[in-house]
C-alpha positions as a printed Julia matrix, in Angstrom:
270×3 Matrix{Float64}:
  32.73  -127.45  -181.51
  31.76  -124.75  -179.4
  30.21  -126.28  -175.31
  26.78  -124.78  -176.14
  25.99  -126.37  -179.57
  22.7   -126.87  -180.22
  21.65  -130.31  -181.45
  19.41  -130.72  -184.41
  15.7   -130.54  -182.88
  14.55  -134.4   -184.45
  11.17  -132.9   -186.0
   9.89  -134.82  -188.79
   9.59  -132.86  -192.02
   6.43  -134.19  -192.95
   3.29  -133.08  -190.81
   0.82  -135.24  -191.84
   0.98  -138.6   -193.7
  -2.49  -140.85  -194.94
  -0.86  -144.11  -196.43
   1.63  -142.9   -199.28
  -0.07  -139.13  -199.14
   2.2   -137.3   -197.37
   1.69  -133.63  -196.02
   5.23  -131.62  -195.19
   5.61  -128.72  -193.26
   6.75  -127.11  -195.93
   3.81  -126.81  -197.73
   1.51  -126.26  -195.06
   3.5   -123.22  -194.17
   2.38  -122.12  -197.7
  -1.13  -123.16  -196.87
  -1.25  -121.19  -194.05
   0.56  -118.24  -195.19
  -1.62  -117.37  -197.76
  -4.43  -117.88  -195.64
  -3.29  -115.37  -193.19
  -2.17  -113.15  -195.97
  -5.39  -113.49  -197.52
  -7.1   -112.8   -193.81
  -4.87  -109.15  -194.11
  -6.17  -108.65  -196.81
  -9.92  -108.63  -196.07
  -9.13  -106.77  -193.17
  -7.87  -103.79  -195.06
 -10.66  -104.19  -197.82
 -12.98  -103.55  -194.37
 -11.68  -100.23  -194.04
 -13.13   -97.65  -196.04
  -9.85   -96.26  -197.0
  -8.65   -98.89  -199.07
 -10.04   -99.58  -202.48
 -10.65  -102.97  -201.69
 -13.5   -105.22  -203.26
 -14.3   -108.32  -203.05
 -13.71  -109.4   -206.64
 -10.32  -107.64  -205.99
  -9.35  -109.86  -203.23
 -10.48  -113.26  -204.94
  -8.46  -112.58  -208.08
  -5.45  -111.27  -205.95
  -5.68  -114.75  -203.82
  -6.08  -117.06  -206.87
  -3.23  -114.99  -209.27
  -0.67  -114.56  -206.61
  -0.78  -117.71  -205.35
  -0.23  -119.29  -208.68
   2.69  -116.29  -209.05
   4.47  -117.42  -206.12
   4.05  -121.06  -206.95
   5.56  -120.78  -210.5
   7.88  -117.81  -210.22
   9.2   -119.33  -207.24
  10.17  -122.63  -208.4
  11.0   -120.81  -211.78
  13.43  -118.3   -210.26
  15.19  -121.07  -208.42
  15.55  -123.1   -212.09
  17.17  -119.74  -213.81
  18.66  -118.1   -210.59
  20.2   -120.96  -208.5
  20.22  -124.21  -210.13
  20.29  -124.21  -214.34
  22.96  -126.26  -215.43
  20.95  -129.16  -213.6
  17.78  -128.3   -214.94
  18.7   -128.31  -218.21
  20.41  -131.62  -217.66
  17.01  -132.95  -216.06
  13.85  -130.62  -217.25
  11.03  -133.3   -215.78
  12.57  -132.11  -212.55
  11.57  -128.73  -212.63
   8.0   -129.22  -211.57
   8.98  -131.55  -208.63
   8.39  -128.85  -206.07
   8.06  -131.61  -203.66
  12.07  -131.68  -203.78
  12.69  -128.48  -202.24
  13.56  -125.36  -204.26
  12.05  -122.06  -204.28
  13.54  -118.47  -205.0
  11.9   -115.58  -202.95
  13.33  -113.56  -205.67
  11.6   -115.38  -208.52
   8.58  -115.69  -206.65
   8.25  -111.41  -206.21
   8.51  -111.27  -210.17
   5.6   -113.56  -210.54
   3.66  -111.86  -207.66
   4.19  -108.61  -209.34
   3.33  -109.66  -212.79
  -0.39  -111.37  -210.81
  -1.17  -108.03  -209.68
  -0.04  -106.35  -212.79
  -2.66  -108.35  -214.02
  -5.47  -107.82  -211.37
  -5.07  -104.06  -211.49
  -5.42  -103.6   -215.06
  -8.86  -105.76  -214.7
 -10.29  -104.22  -211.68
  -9.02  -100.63  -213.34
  -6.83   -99.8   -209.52
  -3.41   -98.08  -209.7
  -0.89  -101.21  -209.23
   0.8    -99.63  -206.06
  -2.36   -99.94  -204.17
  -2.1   -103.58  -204.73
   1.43  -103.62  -204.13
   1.22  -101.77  -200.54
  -1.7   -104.19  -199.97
   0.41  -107.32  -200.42
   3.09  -105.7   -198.92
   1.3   -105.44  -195.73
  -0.08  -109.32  -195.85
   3.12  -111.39  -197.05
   5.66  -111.41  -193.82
   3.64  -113.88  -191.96
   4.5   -116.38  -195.28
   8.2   -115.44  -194.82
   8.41  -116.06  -191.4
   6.66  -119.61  -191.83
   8.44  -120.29  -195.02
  11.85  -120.11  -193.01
  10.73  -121.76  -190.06
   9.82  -124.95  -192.36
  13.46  -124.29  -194.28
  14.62  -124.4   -190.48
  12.26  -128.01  -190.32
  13.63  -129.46  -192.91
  17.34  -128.58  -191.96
  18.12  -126.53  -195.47
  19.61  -123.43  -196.17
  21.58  -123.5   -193.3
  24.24  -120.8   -192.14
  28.22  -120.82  -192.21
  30.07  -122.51  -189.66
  30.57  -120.57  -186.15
  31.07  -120.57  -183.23
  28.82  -118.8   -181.18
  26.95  -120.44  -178.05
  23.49  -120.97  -180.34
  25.31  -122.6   -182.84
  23.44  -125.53  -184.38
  24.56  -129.02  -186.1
  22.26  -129.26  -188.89
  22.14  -133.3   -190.17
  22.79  -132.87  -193.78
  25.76  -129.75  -193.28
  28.77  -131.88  -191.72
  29.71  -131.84  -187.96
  30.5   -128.34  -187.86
  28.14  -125.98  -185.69
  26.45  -123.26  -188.05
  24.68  -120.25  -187.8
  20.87  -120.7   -187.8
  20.3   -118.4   -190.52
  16.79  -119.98  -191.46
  15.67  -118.38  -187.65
  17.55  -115.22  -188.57
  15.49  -114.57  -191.43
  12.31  -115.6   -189.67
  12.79  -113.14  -187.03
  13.91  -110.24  -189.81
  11.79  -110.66  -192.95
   8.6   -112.26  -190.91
   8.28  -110.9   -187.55
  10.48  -107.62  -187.71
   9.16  -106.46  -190.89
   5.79  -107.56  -190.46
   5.45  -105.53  -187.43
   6.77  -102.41  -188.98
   4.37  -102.66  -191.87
   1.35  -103.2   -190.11
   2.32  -100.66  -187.79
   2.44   -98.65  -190.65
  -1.03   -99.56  -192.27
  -2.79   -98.53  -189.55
  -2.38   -94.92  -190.69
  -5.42   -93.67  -192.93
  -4.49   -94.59  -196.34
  -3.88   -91.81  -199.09
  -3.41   -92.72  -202.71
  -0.9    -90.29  -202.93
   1.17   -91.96  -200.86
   0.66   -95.26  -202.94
   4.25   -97.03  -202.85
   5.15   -96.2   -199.91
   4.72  -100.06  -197.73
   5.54  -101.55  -201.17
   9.24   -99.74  -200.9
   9.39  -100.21  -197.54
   8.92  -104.05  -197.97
  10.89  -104.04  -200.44
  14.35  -102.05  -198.56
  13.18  -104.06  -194.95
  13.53  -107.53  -196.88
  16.48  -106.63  -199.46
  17.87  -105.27  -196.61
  17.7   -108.19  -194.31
  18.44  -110.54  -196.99
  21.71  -108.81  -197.66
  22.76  -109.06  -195.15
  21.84  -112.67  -193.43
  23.44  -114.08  -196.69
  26.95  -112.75  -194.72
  26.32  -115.75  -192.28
  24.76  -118.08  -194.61
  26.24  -120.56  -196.51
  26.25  -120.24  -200.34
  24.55  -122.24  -202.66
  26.95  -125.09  -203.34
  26.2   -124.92  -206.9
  27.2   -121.41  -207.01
  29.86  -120.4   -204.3
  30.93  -116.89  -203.91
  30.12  -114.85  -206.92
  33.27  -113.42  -208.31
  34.84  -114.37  -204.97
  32.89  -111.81  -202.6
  28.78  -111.73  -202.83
  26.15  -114.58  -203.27
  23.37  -114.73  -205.51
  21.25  -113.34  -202.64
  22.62  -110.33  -202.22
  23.09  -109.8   -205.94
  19.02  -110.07  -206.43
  18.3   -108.21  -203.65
  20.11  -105.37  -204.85
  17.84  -103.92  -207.08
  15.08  -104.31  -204.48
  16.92  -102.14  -202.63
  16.75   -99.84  -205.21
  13.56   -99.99  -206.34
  11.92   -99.61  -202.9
  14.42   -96.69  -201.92
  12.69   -94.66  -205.34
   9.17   -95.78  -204.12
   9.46   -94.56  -200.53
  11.28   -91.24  -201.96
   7.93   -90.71  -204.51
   5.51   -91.48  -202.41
   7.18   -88.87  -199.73
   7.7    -86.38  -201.95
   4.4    -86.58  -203.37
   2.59   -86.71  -199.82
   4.98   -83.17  -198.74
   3.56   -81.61  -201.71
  -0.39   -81.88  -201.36
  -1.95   -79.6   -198.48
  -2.38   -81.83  -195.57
């Protein structure tokens, strides 16, 4: 054990409890991500720039939250976890367990405002870059309460901030939970609203939709190096996790949106 181990901060998962009702950090990091999201939101549908309504921003907040919800606990059944599921399908709604795929969740996102789009009659990138710009702060409090709760901890090492996470063994692991908080929530966040303070041109539509999509494949990829596989899975044909496989194509994807909307933006008169 390396001398400057970190101990496991003794933080009790659940927040709030009334009798047998009990409220975890976990889902109030939810709560209050989609709040703020939400409070993004309107502040972009303030600007005149941004083909924002009302009626827009109700149906985004009421179909993305129920995408997240079900493609994330969806994606984790089909990505992560199947053979069990299959073996047990009354667990699959028992959210309360823990279990949630980013990866899953995006696909249900994008199908909500695949849906919103095509009933408000707006090009789906403008929703896109708009939810682009309001999702980090849920990242970075949906891995501070995976940090809580002491799951989906890193590999073993030995550096000085090491930590000994309760449920992982004795060995002193890589806080990858606080890694991803500081990459996919604060990082990223800051670049993209950086970003969306520029006057907003439909031209450009895309553009903070690929670059949320390369900032958070890329800093998934590459986290999953120190973090430990899912024990279900291991190493995928010995060498990459499931993590880095999904977030492949987002890396993809968000490299040909940032390309289009560039191109497209070089080629009206300015």
């Amino acid at each position: 054990m390396p001398l400057l181990a970190l101990p496991f901060p003794s933080i009790d998962p659940v927040a709030i409890a009334f009798g047998p009702i009990a409220i975890r950090w976990y889902a109030l990091a939810y709560l209050i991500g989609i709040l703020l999201g939400f409070w993004i939101l309107k502040r972009l549908a303030a600007r005149p720039d941004w083909p924002l309504s009302s009626a827009v921003l109700d149906d985004l907040l009421f179909y993305v939250t129920l995408g997240v919800v079900l493609g994330g606990r969806l994606g984790y059944v089909l990505f992560y976890n199947p053979a069990h599921f299959l073996a047990r399908p009354l667990d699959i709604p028992a959210v309360w367990q823990g279990g949630m795929s980013f990866h899953g969740g995006l696909v249900g996102v994008v199908l909500a405002l695949l849906l919103v789009a095509r009933k408000h009659g707006l090009a789906p990138l403008v929703l896109g870059d708009a939810l682009a710009v309001a999702t980090p702060p849920g990242l970075l409090l949906g891995r501070l309460a995976n940090f809580v709760n002491g799951e989906l901890w890193g590999r073993p090492t030995d550096l000085p901030w090491a930590v000994v996470f309760p449920h992982a063994g004795p060995e002193p692991r890589h806080p990858s939970q606080l890694y991803e908080a500081a990459l996919e929530g604060l990082l990223l966040g800051a670049v993209l609203l950086l970003l969306a303070r520029r006057p907003y041109r439909a031209e450009a539509a895309g553009r903070l939709a690929g670059v949320f999509l390369l900032g958070y494949g890329l800093a998934r990829f590459c986290v999953e190096l120190v973090r430990e596989p899912d024990p279900q899975l291991g190493l995928l044909l010995g060498v990459v996790t499931m993590g880095q496989i999904l977030s492949l194509p987002m890396l993809a994807l968000g490299g040909w949106l940032v390309h289009r909307a560039t191109t497209r933006s070089r080629a009206l008169p300015a």
